[in-house]
Structure formats: C-alpha cells, structure tokens
ZABAGU-87045 format. One record per atom (N, C-alpha, C): residue number from 0; residue in three letters; chain; atom name; x, y, z. Coordinates in steps of 0.05 Angstrom, whole numbers, plus 5000, padded with zeros to 4 digits. Layout:
N
NODE   resi   resn   chain   name     px     py     pz
NODE    NUM    Ala       A     CA      X      Y      Z
...
***
This chain:
125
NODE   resi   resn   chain   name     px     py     pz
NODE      0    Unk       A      N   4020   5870   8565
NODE      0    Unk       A     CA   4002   5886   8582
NODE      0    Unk       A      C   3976   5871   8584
NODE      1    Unk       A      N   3968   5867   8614
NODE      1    Unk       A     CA   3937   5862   8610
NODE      1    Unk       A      C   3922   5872   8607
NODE      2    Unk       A      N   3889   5858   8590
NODE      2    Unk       A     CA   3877   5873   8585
NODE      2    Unk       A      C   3865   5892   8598
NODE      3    Unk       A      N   3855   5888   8622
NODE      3    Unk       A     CA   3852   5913   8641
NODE      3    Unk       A      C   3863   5926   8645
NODE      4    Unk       A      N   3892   5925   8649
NODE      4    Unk       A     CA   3912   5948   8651
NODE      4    Unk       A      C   3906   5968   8624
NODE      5    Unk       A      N   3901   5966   8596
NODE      5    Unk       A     CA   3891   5976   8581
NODE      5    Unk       A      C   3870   5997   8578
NODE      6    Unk       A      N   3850   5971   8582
NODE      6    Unk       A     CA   3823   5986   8592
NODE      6    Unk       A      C   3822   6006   8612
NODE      7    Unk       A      N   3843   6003   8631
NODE      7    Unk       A     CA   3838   6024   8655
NODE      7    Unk       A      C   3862   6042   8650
NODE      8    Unk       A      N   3878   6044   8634
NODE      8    Unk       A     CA   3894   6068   8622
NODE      8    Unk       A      C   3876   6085   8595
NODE      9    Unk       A      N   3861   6071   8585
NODE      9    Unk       A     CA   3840   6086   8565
NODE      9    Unk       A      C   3811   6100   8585
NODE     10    Unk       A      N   3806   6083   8599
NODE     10    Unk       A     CA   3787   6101   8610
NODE     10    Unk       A      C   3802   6125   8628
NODE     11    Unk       A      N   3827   6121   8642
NODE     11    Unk       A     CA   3827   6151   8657
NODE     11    Unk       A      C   3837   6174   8645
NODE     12    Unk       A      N   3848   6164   8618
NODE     12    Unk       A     CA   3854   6185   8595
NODE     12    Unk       A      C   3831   6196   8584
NODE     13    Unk       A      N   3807   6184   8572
NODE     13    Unk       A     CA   3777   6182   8567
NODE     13    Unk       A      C   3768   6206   8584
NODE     14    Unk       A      N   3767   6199   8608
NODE     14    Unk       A     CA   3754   6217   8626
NODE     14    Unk       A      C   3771   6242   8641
NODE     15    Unk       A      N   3799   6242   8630
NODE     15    Unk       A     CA   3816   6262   8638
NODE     15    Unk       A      C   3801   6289   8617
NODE     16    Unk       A      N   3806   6279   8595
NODE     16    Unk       A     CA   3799   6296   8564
NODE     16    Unk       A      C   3769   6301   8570
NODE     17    Unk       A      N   3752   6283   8568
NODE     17    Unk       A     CA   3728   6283   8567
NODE     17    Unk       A      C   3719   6309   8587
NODE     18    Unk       A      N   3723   6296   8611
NODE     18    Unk       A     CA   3715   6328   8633
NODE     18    Unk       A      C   3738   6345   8618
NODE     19    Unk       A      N   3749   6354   8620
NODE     19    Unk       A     CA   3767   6377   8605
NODE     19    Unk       A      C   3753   6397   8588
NODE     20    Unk       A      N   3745   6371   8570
NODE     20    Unk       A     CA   3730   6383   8551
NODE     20    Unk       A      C   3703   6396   8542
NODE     21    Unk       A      N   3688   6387   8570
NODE     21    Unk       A     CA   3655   6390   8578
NODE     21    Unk       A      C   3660   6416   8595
NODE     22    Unk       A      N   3684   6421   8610
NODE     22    Unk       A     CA   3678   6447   8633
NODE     22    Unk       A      C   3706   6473   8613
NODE     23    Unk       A      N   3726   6459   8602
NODE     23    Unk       A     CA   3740   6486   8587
NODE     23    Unk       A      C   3740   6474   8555
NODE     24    Unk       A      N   3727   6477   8549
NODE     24    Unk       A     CA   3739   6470   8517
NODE     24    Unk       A      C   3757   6495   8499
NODE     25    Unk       A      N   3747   6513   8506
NODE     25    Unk       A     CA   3768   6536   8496
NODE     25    Unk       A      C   3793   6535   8508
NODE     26    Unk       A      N   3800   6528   8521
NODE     26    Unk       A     CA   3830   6518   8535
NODE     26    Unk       A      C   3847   6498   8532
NODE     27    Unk       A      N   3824   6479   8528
NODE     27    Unk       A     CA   3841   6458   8515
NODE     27    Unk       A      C   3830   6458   8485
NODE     28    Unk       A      N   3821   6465   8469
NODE     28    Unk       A     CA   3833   6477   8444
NODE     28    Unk       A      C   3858   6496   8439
NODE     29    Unk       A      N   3858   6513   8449
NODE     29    Unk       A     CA   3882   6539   8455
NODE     29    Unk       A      C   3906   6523   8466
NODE     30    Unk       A      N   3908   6493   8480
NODE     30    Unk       A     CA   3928   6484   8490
NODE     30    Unk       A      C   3944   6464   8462
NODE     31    Unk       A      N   3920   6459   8439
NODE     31    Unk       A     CA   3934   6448   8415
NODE     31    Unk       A      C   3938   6464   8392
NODE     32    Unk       A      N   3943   6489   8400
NODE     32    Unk       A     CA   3944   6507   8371
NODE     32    Unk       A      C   3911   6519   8363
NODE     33    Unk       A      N   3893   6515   8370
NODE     33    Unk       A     CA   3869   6516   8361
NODE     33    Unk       A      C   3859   6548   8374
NODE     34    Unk       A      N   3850   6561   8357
NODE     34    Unk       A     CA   3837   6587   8366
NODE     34    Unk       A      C   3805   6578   8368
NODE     35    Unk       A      N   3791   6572   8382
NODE     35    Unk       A     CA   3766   6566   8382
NODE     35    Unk       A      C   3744   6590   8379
NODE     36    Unk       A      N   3721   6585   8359
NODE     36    Unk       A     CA   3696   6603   8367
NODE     36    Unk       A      C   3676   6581   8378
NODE     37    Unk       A      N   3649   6595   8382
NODE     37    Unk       A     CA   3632   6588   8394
NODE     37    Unk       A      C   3616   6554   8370
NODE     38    Unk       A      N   3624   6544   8354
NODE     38    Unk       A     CA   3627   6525   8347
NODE     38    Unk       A      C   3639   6495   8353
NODE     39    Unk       A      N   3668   6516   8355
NODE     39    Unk       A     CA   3692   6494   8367
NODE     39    Unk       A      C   3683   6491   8394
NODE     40    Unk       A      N   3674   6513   8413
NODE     40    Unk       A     CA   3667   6497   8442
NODE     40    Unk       A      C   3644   6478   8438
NODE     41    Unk       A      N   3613   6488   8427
NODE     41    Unk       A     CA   3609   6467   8423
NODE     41    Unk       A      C   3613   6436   8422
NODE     42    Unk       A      N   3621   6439   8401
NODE     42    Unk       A     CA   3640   6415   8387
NODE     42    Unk       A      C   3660   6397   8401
NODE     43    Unk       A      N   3677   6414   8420
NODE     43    Unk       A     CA   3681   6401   8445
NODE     43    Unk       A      C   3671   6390   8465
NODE     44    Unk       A      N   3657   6410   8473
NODE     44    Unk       A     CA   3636   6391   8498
NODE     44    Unk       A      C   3621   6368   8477
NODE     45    Unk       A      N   3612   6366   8456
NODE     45    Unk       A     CA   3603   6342   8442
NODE     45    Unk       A      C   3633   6321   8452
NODE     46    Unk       A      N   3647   6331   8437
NODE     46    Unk       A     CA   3672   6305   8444
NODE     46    Unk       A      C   3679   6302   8464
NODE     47    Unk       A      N   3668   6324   8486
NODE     47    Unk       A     CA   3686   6312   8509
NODE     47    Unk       A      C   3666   6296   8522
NODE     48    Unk       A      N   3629   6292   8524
NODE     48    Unk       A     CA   3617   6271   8524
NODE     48    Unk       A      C   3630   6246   8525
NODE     49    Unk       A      N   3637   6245   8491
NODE     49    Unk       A     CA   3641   6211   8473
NODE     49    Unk       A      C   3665   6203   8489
NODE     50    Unk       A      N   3682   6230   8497
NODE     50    Unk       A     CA   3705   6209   8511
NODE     50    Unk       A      C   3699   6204   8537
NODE     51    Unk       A      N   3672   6217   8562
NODE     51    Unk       A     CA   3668   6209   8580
NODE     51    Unk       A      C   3654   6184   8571
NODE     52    Unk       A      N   3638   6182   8556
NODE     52    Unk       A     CA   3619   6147   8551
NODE     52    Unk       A      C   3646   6137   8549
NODE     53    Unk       A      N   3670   6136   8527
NODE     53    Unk       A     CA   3683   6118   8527
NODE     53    Unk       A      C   3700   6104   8548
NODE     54    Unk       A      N   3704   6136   8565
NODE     54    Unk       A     CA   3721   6125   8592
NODE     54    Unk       A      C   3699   6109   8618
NODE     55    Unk       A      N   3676   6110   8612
NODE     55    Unk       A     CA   3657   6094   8629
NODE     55    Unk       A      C   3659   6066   8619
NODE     56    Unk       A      N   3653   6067   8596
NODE     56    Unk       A     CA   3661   6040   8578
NODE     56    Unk       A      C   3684   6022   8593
NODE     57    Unk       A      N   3698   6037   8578
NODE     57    Unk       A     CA   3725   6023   8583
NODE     57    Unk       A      C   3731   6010   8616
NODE     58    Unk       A      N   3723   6034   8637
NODE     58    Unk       A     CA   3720   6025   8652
NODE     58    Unk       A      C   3706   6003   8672
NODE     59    Unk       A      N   3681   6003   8660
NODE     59    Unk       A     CA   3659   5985   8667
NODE     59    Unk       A      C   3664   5949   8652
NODE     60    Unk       A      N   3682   5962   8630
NODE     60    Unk       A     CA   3700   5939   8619
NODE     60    Unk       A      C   3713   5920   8637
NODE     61    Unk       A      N   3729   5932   8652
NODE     61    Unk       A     CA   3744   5914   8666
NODE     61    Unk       A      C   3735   5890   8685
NODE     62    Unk       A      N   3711   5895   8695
NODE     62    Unk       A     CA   3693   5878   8702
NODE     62    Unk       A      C   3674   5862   8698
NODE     63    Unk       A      N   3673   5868   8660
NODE     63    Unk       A     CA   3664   5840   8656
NODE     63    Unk       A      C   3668   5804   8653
NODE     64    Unk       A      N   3659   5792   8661
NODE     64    Unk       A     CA   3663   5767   8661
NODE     64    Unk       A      C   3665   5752   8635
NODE     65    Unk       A      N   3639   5763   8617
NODE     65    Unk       A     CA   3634   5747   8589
NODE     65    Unk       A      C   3654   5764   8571
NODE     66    Unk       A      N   3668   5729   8562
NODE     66    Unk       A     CA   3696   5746   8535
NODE     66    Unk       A      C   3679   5751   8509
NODE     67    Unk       A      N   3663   5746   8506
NODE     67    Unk       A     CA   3644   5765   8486
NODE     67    Unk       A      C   3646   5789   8490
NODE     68    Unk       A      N   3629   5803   8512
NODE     68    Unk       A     CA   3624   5825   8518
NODE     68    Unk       A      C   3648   5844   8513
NODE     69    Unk       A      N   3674   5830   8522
NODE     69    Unk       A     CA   3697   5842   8526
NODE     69    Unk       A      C   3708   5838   8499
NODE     70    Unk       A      N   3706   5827   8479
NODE     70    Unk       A     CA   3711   5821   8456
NODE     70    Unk       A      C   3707   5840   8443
NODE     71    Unk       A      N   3669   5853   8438
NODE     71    Unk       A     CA   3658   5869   8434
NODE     71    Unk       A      C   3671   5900   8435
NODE     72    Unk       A      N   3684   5900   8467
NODE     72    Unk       A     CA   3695   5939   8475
NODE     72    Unk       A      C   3713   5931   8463
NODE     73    Unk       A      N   3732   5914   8456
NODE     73    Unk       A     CA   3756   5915   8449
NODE     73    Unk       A      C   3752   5924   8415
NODE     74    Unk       A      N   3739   5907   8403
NODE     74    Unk       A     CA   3732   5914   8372
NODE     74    Unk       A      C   3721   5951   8366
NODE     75    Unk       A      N   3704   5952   8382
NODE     75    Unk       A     CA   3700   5985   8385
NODE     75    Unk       A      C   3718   6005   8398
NODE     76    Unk       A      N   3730   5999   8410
NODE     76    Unk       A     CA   3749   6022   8420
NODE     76    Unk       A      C   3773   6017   8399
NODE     77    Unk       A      N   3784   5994   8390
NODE     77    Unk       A     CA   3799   5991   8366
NODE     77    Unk       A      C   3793   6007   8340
NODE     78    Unk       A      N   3773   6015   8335
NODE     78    Unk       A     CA   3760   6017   8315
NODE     78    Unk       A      C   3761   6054   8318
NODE     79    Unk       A      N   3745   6061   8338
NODE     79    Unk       A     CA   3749   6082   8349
NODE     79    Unk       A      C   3781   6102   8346
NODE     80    Unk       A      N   3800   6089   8362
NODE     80    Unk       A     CA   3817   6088   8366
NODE     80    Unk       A      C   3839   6096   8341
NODE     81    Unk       A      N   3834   6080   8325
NODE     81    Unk       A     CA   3841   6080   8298
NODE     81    Unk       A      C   3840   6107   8278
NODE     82    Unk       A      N   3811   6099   8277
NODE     82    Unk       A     CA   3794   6126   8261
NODE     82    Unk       A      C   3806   6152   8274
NODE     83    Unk       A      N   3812   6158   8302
NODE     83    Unk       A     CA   3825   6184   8317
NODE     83    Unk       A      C   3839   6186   8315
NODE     84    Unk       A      N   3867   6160   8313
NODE     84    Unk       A     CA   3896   6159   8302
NODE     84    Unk       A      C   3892   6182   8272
NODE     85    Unk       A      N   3884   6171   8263
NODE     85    Unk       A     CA   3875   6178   8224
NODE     85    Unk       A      C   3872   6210   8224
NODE     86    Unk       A      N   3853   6217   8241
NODE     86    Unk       A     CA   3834   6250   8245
NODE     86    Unk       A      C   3863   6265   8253
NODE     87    Unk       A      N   3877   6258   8276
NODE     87    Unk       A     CA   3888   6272   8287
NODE     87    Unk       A      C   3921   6268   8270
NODE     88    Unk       A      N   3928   6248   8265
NODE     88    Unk       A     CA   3950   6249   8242
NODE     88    Unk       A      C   3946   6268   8225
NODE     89    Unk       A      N   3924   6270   8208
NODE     89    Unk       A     CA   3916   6283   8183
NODE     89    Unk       A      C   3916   6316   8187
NODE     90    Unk       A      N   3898   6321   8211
NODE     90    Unk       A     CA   3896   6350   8224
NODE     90    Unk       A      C   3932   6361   8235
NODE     91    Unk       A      N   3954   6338   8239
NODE     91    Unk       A     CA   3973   6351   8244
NODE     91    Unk       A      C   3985   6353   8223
NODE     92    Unk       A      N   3987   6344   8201
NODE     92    Unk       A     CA   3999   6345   8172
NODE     92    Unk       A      C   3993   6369   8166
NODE     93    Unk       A      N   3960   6375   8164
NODE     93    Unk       A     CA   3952   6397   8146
NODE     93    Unk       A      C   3952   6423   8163
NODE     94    Unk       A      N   3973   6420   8193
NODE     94    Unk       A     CA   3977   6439   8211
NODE     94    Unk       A      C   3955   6451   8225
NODE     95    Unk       A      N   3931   6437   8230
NODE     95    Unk       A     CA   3908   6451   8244
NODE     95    Unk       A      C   3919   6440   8265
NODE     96    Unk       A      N   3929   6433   8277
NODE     96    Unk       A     CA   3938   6424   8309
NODE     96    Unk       A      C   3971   6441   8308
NODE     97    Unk       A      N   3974   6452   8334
NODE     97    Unk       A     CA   4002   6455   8347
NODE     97    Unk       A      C   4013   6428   8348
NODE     98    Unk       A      N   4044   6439   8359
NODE     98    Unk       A     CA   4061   6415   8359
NODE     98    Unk       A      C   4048   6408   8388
NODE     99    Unk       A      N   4032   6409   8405
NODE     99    Unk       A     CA   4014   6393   8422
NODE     99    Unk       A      C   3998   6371   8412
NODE    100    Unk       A      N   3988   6381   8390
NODE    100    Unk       A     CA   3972   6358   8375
NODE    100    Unk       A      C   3998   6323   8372
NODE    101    Unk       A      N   4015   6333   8368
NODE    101    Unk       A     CA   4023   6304   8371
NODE    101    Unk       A      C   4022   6292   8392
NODE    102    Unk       A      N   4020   6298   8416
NODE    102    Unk       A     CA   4009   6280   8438
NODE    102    Unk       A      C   3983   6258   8435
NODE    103    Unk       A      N   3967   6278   8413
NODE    103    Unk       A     CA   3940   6252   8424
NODE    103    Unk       A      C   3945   6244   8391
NODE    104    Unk       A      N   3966   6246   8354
NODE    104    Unk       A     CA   3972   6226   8357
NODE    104    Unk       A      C   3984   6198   8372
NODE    105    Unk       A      N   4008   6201   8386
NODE    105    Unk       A     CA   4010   6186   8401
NODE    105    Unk       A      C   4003   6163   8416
NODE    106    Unk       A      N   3977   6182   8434
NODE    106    Unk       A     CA   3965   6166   8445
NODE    106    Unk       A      C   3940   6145   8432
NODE    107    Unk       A      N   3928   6154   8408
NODE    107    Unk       A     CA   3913   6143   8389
NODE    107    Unk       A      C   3922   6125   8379
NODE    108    Unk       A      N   3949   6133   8382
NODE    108    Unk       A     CA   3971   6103   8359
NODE    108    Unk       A      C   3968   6080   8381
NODE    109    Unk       A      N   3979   6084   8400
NODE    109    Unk       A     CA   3984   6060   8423
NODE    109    Unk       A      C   3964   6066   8429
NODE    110    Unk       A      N   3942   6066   8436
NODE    110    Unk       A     CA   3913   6054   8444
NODE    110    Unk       A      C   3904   6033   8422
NODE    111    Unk       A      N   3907   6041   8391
NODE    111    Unk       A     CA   3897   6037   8380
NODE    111    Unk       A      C   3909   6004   8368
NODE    112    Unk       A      N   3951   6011   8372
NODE    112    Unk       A     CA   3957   5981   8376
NODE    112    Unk       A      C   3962   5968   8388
NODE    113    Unk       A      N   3947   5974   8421
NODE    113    Unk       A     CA   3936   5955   8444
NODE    113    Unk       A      C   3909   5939   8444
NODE    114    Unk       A      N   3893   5959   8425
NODE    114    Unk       A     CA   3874   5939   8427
NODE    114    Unk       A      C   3868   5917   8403
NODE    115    Unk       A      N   3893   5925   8387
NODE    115    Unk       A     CA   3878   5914   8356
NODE    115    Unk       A      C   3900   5889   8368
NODE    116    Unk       A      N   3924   5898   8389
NODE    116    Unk       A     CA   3936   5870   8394
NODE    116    Unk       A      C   3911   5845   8400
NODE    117    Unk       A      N   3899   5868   8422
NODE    117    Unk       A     CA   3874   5841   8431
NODE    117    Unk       A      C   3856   5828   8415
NODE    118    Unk       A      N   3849   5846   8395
NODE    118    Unk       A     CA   3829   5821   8373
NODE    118    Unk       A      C   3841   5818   8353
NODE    119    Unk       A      N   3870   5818   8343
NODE    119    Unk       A     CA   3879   5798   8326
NODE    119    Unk       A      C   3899   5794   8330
NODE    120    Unk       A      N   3914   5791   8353
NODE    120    Unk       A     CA   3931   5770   8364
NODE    120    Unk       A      C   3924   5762   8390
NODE    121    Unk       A      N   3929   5775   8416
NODE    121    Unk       A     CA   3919   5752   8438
NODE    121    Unk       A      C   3891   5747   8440
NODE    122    Unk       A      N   3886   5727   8456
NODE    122    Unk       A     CA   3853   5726   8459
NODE    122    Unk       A      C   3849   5741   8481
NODE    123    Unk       A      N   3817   5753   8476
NODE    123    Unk       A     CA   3818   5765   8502
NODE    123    Unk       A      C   3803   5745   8520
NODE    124    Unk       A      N   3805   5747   8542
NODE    124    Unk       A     CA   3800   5731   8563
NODE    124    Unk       A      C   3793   5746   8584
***
C-alpha cells in the first residue's frame, strides 16, 4: 500500500468518527454498547475534535513534499494509533464496549501496522 493511500484511508475514517462525534455523540456511544451521560458526550465531542485534527493531518499529509515532514505524521499517527489499539482492546476485554467495539479494535490494529510498516520498514518517501 502507498503511503498516501494510507494517509487518505486514515483521514476519511478520522473525519467520518470525528464529525460523528462533534454533532451525535450519544449515538455513537449507544452504537458501541455505551450508555452515555452528560460527561461521555462531552468527552466525545473532545474526541471527536482529535480525530477531526487527525483526519486534517493525515490529509494535508498527502501533499507533502519534505520526507521529514512525512516521517514526522507517520511516527505520530503510529504512535497514536497504537496507544488506541491498547485503550480500545483493553475497554473490550473489561466489556465496556459492545461487540461493536471490535470494529475500531480492528481498525486501530491495521492503522497502527500500516504506519509502523512505514517507519520501521519501508522508507517513507
């Protein structure tokens, strides 16, 4: 996979969730097992922000020129990526997630070993 093909499957997932999560967060809590109060929406629209910055990121990624720069999103969204693999594994073990919650393990896993392919096996370019 190229790396933009990456980058531009992380950002429209990013910003699928992200707005999702800024205009219903009680819905999409309630869609993974989650009974939400007035905390948990909070708490969502907080996350669903981080995933619109991330899906701008990511996106604005694809057009950089300098493999630094692009070096850089790749190490952070890896990293990111990872740590959410971890949250959301852990939250489905200890059953705070519906069997929905395994979707965004899933998706945290393969984000997470797409990008770590990029900074420690291919170069990014």
């Amino acid at each position: 996979m190229m790396l933009n093909t990456l980058f531009t499957i992380c950002s429209v997932l990013s910003l699928v969730f992200g707005v999702a999560f800024l205009v219903v967060p009680g819905q999409v809590h309630s869609t993974y097992g989650v009974m939400p109060d007035e905390v948990d929406r909070f708490n969502g629209r907080l996350m669903g922000a981080a995933f619109v910055g991330f899906g701008v990121l990511t996106w604005m990624a694809r057009g950089l020129a300098d493999t630094q720069a692009r070096r850089m999103v790749v190490v952070v969204m890896f990293v990111t990526t990872l740590l959410a693999f971890g949250v959301t594994l852990l939250g489905q073990i200890q059953g705070v997630l519906g069997p929905a919650g395994w979707s965004s393990v899933a998706i945290y896993l393969l984000e997470a070993i797409g990008f770590g392919y990029y900074w420690f096996g291919k170069r990014v370019v």
